[in-house]
Backbone as a printed PyTorch tensor [residue, N CA C, xyz], in Angstrom:
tensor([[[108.2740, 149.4790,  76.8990],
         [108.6310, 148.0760,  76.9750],
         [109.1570, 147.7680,  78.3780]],

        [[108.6560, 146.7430,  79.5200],
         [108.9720, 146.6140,  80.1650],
         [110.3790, 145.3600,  80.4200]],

        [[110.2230, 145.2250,  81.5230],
         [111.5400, 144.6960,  82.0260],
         [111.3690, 143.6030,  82.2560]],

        [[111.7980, 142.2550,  81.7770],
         [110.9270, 140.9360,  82.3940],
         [112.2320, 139.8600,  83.0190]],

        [[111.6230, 139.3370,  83.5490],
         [112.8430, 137.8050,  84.6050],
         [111.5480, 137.0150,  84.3270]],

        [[112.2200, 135.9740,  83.3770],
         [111.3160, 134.4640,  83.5480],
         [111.9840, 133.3270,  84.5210]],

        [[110.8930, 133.2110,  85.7770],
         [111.5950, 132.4500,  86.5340],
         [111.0140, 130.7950,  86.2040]],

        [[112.0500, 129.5990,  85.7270],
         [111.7020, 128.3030,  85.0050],
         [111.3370, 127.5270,  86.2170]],

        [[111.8060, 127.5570,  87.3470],
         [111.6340, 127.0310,  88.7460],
         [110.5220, 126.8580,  89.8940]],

        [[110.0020, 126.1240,  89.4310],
         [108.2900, 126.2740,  89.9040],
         [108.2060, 126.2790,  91.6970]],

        [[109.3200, 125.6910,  92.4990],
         [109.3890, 126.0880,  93.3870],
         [109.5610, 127.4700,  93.9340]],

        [[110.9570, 128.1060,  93.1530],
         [111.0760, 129.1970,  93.1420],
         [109.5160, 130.1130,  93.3040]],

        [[108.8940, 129.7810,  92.3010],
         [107.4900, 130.5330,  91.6210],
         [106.8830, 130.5430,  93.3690]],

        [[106.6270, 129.2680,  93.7270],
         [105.8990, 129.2800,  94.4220],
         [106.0640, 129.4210,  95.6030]],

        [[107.5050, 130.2410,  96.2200],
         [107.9140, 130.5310,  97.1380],
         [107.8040, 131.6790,  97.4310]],

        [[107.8290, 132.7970,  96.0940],
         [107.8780, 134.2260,  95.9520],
         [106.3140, 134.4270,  95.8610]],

        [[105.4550, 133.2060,  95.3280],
         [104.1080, 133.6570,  95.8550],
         [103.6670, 133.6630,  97.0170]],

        [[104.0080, 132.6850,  97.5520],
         [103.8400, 132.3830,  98.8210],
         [104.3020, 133.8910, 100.0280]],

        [[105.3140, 134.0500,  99.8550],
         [105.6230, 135.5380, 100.2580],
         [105.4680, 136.6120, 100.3360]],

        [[104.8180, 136.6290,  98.8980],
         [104.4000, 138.2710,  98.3550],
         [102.5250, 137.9340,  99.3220]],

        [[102.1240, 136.6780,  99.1620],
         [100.7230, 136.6810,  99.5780],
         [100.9400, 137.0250, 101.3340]],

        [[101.9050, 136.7870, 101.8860],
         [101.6270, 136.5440, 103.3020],
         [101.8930, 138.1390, 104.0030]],

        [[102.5640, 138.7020, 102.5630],
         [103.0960, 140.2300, 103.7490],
         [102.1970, 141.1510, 102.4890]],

        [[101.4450, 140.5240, 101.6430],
         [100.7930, 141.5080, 100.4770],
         [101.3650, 142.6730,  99.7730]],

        [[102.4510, 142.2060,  99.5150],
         [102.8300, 142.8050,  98.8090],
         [103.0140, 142.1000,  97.4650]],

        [[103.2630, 142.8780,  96.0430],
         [103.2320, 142.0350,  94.9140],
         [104.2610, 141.1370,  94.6290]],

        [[104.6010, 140.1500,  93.6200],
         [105.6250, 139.0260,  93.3150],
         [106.7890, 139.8750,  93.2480]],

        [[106.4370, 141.0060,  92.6600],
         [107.7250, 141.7010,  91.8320],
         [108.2780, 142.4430,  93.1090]],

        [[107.9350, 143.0670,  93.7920],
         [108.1500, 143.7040,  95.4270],
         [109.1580, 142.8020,  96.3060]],

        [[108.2550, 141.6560,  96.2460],
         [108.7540, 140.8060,  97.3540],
         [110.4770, 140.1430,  96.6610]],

        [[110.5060, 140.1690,  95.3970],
         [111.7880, 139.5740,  95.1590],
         [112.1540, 140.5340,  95.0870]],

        [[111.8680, 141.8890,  94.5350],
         [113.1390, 142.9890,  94.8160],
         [113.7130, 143.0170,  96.2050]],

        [[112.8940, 143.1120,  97.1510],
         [112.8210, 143.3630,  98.8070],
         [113.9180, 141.7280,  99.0120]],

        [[113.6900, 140.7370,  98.7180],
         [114.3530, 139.8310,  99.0220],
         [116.3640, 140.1580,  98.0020]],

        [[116.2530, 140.3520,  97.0850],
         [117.1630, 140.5000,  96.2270],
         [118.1820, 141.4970,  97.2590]],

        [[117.7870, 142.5960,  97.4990],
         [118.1170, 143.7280,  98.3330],
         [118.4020, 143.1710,  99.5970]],

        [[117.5500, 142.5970, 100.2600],
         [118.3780, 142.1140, 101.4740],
         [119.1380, 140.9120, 101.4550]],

        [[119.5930, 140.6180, 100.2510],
         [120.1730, 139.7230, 100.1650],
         [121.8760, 140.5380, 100.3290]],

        [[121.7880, 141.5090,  98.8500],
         [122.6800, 141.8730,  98.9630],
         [123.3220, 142.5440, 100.2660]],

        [[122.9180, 143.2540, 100.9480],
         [122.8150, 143.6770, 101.8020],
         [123.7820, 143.1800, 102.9860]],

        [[123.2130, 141.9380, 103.5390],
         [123.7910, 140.6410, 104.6480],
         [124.8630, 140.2830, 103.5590]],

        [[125.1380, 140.0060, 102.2990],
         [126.4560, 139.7640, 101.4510],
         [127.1370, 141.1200, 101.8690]],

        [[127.0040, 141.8000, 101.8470],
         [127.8580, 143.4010, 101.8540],
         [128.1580, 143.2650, 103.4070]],

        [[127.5060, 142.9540, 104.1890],
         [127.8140, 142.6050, 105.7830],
         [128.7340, 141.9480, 106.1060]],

        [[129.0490, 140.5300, 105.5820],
         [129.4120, 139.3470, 105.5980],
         [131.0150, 140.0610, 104.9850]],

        [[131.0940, 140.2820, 103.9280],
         [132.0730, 140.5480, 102.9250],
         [133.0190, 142.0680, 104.4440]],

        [[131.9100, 142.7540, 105.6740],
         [132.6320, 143.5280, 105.7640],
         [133.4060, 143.1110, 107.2320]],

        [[132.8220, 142.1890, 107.6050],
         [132.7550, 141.4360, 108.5160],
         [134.3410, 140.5640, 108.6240]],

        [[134.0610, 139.9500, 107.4290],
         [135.3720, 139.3210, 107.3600],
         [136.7500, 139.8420, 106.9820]],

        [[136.1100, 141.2790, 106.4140],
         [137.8010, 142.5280, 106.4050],
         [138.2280, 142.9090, 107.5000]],

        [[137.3610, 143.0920, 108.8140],
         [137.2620, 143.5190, 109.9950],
         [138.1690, 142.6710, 110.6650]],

        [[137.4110, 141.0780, 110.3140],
         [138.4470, 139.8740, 111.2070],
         [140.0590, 139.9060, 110.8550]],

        [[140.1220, 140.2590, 109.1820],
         [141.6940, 139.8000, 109.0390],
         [142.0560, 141.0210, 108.8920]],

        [[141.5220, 142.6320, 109.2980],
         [142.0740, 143.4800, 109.9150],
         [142.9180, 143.4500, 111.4650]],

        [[142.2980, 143.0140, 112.1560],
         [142.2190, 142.8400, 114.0070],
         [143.6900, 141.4990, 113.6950]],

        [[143.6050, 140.4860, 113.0750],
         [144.8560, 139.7830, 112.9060],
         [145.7630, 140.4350, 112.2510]],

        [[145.6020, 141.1200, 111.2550],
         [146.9500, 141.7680, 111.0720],
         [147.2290, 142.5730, 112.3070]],

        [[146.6510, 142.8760, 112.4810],
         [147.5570, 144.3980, 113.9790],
         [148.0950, 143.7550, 114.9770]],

        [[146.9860, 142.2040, 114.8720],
         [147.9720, 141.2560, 116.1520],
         [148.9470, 141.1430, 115.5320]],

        [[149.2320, 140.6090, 114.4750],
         [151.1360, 140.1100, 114.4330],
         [151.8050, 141.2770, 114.0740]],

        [[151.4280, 142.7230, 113.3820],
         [152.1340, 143.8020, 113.6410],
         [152.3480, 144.1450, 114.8490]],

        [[151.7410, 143.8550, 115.7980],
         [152.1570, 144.3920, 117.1180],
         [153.3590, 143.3230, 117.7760]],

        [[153.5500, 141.8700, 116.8720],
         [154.3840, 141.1020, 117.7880],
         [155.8220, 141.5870, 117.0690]],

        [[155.2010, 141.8440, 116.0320],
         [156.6790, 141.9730, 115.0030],
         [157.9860, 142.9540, 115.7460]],

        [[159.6290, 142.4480, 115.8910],
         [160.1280, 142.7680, 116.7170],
         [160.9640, 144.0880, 115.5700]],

        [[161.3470, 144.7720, 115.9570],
         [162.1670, 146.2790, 115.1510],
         [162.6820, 145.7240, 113.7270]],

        [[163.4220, 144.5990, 114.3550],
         [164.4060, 143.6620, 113.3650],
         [163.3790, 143.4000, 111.9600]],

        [[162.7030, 142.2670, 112.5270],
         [161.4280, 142.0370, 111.3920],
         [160.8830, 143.3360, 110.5930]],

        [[160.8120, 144.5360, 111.3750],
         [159.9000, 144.7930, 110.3260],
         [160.8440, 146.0540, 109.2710]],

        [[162.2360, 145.4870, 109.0670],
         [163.2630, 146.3950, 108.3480],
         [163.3660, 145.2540, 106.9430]],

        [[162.7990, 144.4500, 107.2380],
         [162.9780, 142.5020, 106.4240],
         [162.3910, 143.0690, 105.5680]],

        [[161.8380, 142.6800, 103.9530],
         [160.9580, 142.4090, 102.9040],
         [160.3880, 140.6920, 103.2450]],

        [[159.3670, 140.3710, 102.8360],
         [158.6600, 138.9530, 102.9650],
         [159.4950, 138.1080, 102.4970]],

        [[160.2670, 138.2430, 101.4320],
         [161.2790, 137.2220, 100.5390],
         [162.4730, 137.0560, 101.4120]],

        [[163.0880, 138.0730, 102.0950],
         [164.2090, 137.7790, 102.6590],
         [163.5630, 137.0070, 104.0920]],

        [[162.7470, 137.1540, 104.8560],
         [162.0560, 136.6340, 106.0380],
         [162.2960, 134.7200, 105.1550]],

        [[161.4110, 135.2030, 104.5390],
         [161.4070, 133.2080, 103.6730],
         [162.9510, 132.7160, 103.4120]],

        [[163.6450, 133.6770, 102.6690],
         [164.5970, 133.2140, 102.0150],
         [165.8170, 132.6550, 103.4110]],

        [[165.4240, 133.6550, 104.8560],
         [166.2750, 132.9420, 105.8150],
         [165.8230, 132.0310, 106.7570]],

        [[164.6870, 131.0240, 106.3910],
         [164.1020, 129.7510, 106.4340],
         [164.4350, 128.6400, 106.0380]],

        [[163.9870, 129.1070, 104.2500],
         [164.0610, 127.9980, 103.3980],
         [165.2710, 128.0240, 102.5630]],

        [[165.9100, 127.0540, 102.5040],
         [167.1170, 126.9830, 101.3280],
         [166.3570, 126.2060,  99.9270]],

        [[166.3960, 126.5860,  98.9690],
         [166.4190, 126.1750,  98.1950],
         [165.1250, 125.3490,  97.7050]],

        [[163.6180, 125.7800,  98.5300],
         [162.6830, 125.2900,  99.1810],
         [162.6790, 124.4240, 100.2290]],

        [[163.7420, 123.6560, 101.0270],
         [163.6760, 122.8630, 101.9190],
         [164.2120, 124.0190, 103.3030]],

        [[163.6290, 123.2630, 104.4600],
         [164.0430, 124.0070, 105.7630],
         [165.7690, 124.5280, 105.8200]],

        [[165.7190, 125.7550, 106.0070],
         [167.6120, 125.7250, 105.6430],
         [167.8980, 125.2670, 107.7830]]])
């Protein structure tokens, strides 16, 4: 028994034909091959942006002065805000 995807989207249909005809390869090929590089550039993207708010954390760990970094986050806030307003 095989494995089936009914695609209802006639554009869809006729996009993945259109594709599979131009590089000849079959319907079922060309959306795996597309599916896969989909994920793929998502797995990029996803590592991409750990990278960015890696490189910012080390910037403000590196500004952070001795003092700060003996603090917990709550006490940093708590000698801000009173009571939620600016103390």
């Amino acid at each position: 028994m095989g494995v089936q995807l009914n695609i209802k989207d006639p554009e869809t249909v006729r996009l993945a034909r259109k594709l599979a005809g131009a590089t000849g390869r079959s319907v079922t090929e060309t959306i795996r091959q597309a599916l896969e590089q989909a994920n793929v550039d998502r797995e990029a993207e996803i590592a991409a942006r750990i990278a960015a708010i890696d490189h910012i954390t080390e910037r403000v760990q590196r500004k952070l002065t001795p003092e700060m970094r003996k603090i917990t986050s709550k006490e940093a806030m708590d000698s801000i805000y009173d009571d939620g307003l600016p103390a």
